[in-house]
N, CA, C, O and CB atoms as a CASP TS submission, in Angstrom:
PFRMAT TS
TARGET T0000
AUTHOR 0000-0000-0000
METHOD Language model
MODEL 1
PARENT N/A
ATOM      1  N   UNK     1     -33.152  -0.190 -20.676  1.00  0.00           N
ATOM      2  CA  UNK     1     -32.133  -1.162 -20.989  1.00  0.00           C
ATOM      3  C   UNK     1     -31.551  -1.753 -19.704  1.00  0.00           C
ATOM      4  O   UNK     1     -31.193  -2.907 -19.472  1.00  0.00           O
ATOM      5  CB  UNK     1     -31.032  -0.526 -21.841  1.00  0.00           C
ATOM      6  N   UNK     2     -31.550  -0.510 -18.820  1.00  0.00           N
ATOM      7  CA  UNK     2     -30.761  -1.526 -17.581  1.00  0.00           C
ATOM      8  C   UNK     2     -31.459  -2.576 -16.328  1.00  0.00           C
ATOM      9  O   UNK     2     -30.980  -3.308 -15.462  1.00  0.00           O
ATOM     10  CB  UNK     2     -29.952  -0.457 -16.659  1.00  0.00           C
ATOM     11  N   UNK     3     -33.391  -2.055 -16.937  1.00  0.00           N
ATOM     12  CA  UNK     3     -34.098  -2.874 -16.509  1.00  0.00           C
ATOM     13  C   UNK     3     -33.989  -4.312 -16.830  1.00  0.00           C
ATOM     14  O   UNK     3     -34.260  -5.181 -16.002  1.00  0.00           O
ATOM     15  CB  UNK     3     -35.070  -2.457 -16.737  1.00  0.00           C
ATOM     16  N   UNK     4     -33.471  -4.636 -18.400  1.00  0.00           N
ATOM     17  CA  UNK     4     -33.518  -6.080 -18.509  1.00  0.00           C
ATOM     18  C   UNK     4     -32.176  -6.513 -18.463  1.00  0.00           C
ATOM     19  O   UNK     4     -31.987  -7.715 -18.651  1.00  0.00           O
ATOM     20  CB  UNK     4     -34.205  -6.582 -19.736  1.00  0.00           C
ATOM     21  N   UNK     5     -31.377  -5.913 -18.290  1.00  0.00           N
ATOM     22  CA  UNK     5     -30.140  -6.592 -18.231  1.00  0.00           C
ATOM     23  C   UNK     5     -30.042  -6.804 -16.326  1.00  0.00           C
ATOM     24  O   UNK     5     -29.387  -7.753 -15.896  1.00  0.00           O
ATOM     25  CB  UNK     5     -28.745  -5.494 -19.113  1.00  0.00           C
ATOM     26  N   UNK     6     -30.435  -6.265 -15.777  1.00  0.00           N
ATOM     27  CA  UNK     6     -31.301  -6.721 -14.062  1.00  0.00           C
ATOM     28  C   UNK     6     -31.565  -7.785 -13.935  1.00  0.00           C
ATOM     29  O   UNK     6     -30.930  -8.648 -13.330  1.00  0.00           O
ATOM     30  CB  UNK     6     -32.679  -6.203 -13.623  1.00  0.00           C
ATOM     31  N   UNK     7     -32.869  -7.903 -14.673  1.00  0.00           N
ATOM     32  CA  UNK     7     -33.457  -9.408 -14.894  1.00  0.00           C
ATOM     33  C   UNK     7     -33.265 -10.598 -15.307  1.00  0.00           C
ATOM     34  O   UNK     7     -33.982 -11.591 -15.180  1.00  0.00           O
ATOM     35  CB  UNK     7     -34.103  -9.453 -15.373  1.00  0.00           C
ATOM     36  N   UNK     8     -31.807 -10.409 -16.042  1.00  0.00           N
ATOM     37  CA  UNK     8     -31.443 -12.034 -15.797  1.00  0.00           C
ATOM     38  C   UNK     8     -30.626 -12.335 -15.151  1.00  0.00           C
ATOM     39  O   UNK     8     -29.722 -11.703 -14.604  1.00  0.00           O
ATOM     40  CB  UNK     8     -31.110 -12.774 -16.717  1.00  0.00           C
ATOM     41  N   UNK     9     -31.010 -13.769 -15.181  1.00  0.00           N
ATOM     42  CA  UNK     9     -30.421 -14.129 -13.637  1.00  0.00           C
ATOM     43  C   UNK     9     -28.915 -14.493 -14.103  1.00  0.00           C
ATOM     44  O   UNK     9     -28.480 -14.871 -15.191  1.00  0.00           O
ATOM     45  CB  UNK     9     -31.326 -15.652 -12.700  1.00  0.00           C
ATOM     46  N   UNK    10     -28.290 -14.235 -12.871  1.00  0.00           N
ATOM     47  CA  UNK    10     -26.889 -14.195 -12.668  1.00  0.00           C
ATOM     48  C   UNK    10     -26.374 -15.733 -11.817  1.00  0.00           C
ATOM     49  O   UNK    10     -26.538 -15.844 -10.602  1.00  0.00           O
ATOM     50  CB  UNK    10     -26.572 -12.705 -11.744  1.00  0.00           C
ATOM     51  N   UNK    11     -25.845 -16.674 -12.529  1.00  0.00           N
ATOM     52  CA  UNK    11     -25.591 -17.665 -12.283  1.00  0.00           C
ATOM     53  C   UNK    11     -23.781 -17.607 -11.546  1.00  0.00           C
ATOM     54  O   UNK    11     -23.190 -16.602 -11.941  1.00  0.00           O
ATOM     55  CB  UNK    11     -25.992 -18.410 -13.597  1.00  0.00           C
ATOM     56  N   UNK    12     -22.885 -18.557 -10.550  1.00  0.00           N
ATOM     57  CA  UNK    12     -21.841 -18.422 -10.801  1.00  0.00           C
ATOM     58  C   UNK    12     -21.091 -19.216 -11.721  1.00  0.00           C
ATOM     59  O   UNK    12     -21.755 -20.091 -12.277  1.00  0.00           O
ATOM     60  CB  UNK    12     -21.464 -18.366  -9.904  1.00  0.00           C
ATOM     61  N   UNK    13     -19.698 -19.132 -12.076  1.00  0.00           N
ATOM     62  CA  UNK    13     -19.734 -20.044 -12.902  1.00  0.00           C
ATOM     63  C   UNK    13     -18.649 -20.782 -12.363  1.00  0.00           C
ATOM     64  O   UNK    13     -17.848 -20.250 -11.595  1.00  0.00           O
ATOM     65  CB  UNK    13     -19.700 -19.652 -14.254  1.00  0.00           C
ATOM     66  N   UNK    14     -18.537 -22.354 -12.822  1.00  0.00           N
ATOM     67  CA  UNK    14     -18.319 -23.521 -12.361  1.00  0.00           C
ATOM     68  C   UNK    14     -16.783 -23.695 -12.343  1.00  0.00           C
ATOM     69  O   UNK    14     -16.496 -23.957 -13.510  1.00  0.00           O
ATOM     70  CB  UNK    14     -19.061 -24.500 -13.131  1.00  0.00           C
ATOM     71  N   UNK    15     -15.760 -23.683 -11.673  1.00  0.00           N
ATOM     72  CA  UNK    15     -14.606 -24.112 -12.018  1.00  0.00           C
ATOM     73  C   UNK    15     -14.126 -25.629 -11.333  1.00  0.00           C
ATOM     74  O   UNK    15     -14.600 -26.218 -10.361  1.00  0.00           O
ATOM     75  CB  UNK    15     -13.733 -22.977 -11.684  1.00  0.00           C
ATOM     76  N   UNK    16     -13.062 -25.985 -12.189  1.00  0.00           N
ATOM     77  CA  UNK    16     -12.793 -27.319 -12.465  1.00  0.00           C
ATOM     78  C   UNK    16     -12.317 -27.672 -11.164  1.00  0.00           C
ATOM     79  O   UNK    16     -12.522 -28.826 -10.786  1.00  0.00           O
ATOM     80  CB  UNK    16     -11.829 -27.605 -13.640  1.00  0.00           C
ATOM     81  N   UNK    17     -11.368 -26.412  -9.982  1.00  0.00           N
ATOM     82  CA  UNK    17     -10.317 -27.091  -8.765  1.00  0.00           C
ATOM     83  C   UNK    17     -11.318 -27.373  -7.933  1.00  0.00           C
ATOM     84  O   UNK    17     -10.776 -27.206  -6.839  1.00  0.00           O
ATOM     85  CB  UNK    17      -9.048 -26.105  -7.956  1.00  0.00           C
ATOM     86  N   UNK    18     -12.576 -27.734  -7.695  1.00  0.00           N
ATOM     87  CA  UNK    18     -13.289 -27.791  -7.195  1.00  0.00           C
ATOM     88  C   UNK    18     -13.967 -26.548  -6.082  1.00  0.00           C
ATOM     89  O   UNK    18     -14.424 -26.645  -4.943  1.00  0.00           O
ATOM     90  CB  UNK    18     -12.928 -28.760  -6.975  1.00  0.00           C
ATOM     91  N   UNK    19     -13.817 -25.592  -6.843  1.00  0.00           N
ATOM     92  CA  UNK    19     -14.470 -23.974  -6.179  1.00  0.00           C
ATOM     93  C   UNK    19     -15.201 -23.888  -6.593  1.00  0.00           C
ATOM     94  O   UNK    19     -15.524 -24.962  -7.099  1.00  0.00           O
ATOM     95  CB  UNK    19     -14.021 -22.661  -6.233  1.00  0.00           C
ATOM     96  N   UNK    20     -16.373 -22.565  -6.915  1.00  0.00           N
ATOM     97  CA  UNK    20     -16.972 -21.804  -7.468  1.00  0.00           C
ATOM     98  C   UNK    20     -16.222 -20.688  -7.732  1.00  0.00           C
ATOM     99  O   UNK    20     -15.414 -20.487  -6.825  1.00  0.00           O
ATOM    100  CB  UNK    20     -17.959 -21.642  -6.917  1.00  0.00           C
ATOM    101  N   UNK    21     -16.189 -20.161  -8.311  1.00  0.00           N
ATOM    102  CA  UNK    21     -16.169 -18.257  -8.901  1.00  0.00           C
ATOM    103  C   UNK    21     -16.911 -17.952  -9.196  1.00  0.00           C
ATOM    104  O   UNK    21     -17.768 -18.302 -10.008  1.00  0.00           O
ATOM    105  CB  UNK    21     -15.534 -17.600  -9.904  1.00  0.00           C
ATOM    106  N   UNK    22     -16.634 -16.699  -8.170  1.00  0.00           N
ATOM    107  CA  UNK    22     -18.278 -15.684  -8.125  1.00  0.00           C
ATOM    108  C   UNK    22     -17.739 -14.584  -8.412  1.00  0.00           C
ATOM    109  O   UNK    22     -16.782 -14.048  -7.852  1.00  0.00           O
ATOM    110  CB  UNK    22     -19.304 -15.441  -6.572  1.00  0.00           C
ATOM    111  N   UNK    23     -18.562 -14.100  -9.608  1.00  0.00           N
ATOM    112  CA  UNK    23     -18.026 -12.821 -10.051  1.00  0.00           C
ATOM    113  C   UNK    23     -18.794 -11.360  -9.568  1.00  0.00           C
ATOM    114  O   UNK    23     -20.012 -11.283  -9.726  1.00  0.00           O
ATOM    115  CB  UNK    23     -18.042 -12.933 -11.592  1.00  0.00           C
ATOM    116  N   UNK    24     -18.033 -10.193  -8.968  1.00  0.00           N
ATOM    117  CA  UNK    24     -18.579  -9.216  -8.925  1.00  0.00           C
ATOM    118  C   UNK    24     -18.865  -8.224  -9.444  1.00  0.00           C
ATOM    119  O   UNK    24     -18.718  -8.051 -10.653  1.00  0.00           O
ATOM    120  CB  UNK    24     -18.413  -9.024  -8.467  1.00  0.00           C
ATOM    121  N   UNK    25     -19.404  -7.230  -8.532  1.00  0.00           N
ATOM    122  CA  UNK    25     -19.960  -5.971  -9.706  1.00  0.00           C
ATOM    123  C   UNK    25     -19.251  -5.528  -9.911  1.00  0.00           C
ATOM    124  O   UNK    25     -19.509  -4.791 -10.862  1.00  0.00           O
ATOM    125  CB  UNK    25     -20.813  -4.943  -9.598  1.00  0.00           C
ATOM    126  N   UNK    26     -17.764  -5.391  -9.436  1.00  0.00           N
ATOM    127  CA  UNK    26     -16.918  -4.123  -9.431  1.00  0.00           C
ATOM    128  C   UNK    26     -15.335  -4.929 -10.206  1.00  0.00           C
ATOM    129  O   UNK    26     -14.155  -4.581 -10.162  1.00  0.00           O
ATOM    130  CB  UNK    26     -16.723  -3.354  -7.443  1.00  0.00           C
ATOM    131  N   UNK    27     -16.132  -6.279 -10.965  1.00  0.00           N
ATOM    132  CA  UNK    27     -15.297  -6.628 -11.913  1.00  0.00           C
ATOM    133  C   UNK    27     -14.123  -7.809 -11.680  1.00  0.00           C
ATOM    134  O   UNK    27     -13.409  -8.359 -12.518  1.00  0.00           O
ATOM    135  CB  UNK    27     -14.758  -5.426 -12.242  1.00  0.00           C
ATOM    136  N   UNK    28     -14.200  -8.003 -10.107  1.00  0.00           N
ATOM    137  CA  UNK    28     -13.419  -8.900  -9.916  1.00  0.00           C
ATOM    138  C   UNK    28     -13.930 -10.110  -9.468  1.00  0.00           C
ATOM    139  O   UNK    28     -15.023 -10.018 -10.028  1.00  0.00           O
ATOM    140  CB  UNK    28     -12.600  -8.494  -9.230  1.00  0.00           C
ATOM    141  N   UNK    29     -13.983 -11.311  -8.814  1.00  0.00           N
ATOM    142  CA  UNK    29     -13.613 -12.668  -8.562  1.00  0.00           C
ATOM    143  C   UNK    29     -13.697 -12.922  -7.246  1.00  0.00           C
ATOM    144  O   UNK    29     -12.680 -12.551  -6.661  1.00  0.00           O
ATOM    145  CB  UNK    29     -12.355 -13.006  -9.009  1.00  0.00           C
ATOM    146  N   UNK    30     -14.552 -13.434  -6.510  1.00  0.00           N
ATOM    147  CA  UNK    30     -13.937 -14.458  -5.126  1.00  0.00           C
ATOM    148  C   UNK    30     -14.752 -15.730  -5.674  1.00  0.00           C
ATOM    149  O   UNK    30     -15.832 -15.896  -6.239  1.00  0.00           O
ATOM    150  CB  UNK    30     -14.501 -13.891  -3.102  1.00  0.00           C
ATOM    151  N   UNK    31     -13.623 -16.606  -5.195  1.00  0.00           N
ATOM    152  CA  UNK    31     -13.059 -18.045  -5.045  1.00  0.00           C
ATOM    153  C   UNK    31     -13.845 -18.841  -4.039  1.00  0.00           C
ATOM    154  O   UNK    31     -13.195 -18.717  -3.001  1.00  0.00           O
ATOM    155  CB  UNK    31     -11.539 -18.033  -4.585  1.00  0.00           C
ATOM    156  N   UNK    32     -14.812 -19.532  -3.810  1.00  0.00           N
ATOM    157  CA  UNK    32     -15.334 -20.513  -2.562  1.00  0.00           C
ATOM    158  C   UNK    32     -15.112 -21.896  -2.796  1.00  0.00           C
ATOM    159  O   UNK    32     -15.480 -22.359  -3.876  1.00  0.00           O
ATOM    160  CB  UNK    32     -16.890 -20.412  -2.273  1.00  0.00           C
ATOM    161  N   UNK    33     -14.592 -22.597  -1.992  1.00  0.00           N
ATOM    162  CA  UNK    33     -14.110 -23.637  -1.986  1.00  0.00           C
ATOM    163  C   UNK    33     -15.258 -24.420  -1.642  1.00  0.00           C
ATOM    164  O   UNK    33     -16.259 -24.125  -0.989  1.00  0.00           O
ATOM    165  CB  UNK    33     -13.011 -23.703  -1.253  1.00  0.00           C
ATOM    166  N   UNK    34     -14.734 -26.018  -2.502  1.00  0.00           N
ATOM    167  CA  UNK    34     -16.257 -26.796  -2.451  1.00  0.00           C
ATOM    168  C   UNK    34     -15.723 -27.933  -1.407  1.00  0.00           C
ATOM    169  O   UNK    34     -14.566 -28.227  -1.107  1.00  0.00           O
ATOM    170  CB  UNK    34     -16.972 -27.566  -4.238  1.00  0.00           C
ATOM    171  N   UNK    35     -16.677 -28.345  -1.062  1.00  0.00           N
ATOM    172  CA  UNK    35     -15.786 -29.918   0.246  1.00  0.00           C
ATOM    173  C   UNK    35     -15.979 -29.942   1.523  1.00  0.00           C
ATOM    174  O   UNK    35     -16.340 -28.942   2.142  1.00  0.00           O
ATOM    175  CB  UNK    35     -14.024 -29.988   0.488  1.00  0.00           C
ATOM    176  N   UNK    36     -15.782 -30.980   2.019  1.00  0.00           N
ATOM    177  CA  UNK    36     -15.659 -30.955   3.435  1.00  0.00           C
ATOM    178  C   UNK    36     -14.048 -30.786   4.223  1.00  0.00           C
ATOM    179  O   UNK    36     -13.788 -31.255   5.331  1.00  0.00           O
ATOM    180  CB  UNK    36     -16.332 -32.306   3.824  1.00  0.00           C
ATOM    181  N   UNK    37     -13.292 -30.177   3.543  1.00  0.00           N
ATOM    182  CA  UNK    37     -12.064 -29.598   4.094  1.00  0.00           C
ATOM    183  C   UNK    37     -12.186 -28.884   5.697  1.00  0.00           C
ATOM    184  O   UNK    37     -12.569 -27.732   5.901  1.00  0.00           O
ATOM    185  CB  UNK    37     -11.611 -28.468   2.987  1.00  0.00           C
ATOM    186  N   UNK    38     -11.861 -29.636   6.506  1.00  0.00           N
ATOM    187  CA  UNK    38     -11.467 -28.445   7.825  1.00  0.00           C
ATOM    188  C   UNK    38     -11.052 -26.845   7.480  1.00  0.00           C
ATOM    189  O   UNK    38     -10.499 -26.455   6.452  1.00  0.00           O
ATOM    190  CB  UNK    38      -9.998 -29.032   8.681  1.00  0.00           C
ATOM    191  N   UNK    39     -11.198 -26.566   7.876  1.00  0.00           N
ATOM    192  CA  UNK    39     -11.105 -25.022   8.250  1.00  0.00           C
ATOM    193  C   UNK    39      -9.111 -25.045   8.973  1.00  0.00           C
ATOM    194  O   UNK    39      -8.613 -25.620   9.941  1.00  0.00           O
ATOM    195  CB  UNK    39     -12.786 -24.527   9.866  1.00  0.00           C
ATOM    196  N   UNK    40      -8.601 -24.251   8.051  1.00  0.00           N
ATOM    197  CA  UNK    40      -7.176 -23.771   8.536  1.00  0.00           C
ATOM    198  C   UNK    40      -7.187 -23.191   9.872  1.00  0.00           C
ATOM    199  O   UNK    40      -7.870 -22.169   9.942  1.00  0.00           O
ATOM    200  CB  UNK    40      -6.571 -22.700   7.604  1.00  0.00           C
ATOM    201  N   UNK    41      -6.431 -23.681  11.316  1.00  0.00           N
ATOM    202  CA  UNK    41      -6.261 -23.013  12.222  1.00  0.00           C
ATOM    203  C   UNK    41      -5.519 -21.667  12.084  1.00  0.00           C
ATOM    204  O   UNK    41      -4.634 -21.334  11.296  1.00  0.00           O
ATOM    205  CB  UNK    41      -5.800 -23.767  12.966  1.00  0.00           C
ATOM    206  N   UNK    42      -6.112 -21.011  13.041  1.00  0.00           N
ATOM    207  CA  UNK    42      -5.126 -19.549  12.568  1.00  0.00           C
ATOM    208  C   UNK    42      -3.978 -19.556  13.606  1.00  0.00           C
ATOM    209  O   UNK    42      -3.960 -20.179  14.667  1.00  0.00           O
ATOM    210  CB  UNK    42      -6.070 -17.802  12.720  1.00  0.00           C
ATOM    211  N   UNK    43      -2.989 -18.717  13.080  1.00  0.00           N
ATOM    212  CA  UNK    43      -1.842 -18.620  13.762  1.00  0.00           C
ATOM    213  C   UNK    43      -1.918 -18.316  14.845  1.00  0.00           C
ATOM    214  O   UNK    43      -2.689 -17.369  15.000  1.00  0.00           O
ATOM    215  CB  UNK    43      -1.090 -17.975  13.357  1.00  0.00           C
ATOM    216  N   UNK    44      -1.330 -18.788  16.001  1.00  0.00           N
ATOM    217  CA  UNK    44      -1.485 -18.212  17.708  1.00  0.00           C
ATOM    218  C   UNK    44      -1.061 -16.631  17.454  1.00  0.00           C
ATOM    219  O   UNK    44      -0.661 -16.223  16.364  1.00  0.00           O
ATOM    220  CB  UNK    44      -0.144 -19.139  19.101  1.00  0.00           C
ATOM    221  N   UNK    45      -1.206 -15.846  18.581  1.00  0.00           N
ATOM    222  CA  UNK    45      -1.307 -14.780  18.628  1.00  0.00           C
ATOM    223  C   UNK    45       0.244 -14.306  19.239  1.00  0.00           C
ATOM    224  O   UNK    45       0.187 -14.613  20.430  1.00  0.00           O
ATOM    225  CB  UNK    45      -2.570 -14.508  19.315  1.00  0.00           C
ATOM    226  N   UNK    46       1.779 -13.619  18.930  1.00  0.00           N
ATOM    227  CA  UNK    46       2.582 -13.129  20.000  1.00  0.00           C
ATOM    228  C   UNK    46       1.922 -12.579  20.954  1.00  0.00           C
ATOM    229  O   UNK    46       0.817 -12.038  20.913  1.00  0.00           O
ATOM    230  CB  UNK    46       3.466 -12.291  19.645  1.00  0.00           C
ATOM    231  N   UNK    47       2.721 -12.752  21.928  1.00  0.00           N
ATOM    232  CA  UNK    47       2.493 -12.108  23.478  1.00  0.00           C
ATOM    233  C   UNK    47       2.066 -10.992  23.498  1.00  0.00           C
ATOM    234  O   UNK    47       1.047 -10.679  24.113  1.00  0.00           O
ATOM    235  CB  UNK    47       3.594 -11.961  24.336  1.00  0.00           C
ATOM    236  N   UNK    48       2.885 -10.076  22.719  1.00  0.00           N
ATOM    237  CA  UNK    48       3.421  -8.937  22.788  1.00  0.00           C
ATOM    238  C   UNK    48       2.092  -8.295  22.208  1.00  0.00           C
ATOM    239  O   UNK    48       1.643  -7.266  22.712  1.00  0.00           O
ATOM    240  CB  UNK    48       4.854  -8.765  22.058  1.00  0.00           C
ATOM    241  N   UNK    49       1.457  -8.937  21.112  1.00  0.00           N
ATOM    242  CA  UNK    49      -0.068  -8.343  20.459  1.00  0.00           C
ATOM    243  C   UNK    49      -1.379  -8.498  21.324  1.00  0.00           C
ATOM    244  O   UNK    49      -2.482  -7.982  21.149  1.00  0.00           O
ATOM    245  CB  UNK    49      -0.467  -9.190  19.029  1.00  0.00           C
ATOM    246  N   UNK    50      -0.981  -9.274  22.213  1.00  0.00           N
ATOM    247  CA  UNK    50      -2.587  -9.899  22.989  1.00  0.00           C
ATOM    248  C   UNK    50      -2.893  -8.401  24.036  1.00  0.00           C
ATOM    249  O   UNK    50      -2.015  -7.657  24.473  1.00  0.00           O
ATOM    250  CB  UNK    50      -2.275 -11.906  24.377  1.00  0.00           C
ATOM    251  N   UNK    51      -3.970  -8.305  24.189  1.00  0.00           N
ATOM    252  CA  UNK    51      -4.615  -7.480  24.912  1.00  0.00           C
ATOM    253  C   UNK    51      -5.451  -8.269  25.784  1.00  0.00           C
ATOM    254  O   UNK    51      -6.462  -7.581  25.923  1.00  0.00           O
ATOM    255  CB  UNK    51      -5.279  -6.560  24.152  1.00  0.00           C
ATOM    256  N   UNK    52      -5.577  -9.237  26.387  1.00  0.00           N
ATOM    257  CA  UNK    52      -6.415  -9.751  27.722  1.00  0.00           C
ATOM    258  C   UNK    52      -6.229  -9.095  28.630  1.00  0.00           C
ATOM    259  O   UNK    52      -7.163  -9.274  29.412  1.00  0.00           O
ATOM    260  CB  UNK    52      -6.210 -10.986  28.255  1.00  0.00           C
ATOM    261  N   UNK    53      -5.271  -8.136  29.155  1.00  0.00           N
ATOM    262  CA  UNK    53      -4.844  -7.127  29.989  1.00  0.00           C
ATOM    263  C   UNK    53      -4.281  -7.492  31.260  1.00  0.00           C
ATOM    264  O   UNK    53      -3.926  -6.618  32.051  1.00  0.00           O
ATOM    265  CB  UNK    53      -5.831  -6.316  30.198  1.00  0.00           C
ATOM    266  N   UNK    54      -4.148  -9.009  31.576  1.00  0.00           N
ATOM    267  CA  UNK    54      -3.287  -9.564  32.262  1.00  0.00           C
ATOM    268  C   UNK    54      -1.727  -9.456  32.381  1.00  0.00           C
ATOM    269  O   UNK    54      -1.163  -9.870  33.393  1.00  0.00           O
ATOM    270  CB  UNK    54      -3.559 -10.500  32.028  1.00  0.00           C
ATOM    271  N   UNK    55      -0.993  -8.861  31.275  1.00  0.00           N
ATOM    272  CA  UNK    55      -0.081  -8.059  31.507  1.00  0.00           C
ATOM    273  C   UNK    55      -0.061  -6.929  31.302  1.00  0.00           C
ATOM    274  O   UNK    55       0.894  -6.596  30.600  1.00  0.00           O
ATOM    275  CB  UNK    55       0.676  -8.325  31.159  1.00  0.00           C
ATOM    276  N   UNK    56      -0.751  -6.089  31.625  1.00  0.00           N
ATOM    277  CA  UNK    56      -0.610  -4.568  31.746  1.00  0.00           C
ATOM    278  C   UNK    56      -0.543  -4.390  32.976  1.00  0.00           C
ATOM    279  O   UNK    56      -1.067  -5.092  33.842  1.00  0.00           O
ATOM    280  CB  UNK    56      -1.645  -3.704  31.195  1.00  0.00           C
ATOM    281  N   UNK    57       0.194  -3.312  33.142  1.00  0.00           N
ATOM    282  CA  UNK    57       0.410  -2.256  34.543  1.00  0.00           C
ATOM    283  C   UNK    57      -0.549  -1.865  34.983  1.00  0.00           C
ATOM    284  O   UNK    57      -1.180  -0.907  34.537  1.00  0.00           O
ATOM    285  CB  UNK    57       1.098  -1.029  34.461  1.00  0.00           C
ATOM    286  N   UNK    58      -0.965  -2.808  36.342  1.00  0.00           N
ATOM    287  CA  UNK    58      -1.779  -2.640  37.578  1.00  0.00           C
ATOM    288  C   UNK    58      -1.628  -1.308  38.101  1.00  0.00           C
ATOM    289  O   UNK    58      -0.458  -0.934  38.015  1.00  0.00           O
ATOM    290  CB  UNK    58      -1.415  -3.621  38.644  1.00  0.00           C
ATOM    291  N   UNK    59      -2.267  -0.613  38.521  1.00  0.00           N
ATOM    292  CA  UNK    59      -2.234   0.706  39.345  1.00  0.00           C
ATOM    293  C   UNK    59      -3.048   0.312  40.709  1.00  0.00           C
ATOM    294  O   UNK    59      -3.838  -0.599  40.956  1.00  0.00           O
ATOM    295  CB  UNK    59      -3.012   2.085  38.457  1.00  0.00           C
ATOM    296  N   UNK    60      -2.589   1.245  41.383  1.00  0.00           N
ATOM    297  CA  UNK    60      -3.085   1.197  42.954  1.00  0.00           C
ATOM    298  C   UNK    60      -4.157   1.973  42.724  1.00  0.00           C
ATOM    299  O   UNK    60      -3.854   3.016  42.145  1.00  0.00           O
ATOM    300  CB  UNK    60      -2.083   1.799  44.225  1.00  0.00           C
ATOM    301  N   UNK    61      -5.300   1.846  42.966  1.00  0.00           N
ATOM    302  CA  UNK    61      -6.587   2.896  43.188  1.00  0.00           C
ATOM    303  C   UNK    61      -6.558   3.465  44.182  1.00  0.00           C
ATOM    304  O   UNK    61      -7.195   4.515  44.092  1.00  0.00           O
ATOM    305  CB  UNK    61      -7.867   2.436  43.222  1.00  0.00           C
ATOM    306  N   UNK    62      -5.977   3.250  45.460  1.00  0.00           N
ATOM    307  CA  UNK    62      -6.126   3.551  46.647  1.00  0.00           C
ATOM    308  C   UNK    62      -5.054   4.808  46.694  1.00  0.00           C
ATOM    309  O   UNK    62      -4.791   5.296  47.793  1.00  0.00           O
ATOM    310  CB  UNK    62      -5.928   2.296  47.593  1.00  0.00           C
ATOM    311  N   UNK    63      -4.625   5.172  45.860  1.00  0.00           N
ATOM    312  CA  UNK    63      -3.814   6.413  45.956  1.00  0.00           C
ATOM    313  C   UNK    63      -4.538   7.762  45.196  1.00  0.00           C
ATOM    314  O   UNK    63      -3.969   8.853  45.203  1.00  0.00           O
ATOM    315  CB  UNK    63      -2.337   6.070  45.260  1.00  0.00           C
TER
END
């Protein structure tokens, strides 16, 4: 039985806001958006979170 329920094919199905919904195995939903919409910039980063290590505490090696 769980051989043919395998075999058919799994289509997504069509919604109206102009997405797809794609349904998963584990019962829930993601959403893909249809269009040529830009891509949302993401929020700059606080100071305080960045790790480039340009402000961290230099040490002397020479000691």
């Amino acid at each position: 039985m769980a051989l043919i329920a395998a075999s058919l094919p799994v289509t997504p199905a069509q919604s109206s806001a102009g997405a797809i919904a794609v349904p998963l195995c584990s019962g829930g939903a993601i959403s893909i958006p249809l269009g040529d919409d830009p891509a949302p910039l993401p929020e700059p980063c606080p100071l305080k979170a960045c790790h480039a290590g340009s402000c961290r505490k230099q040490f002397d090696r020479s000691q």
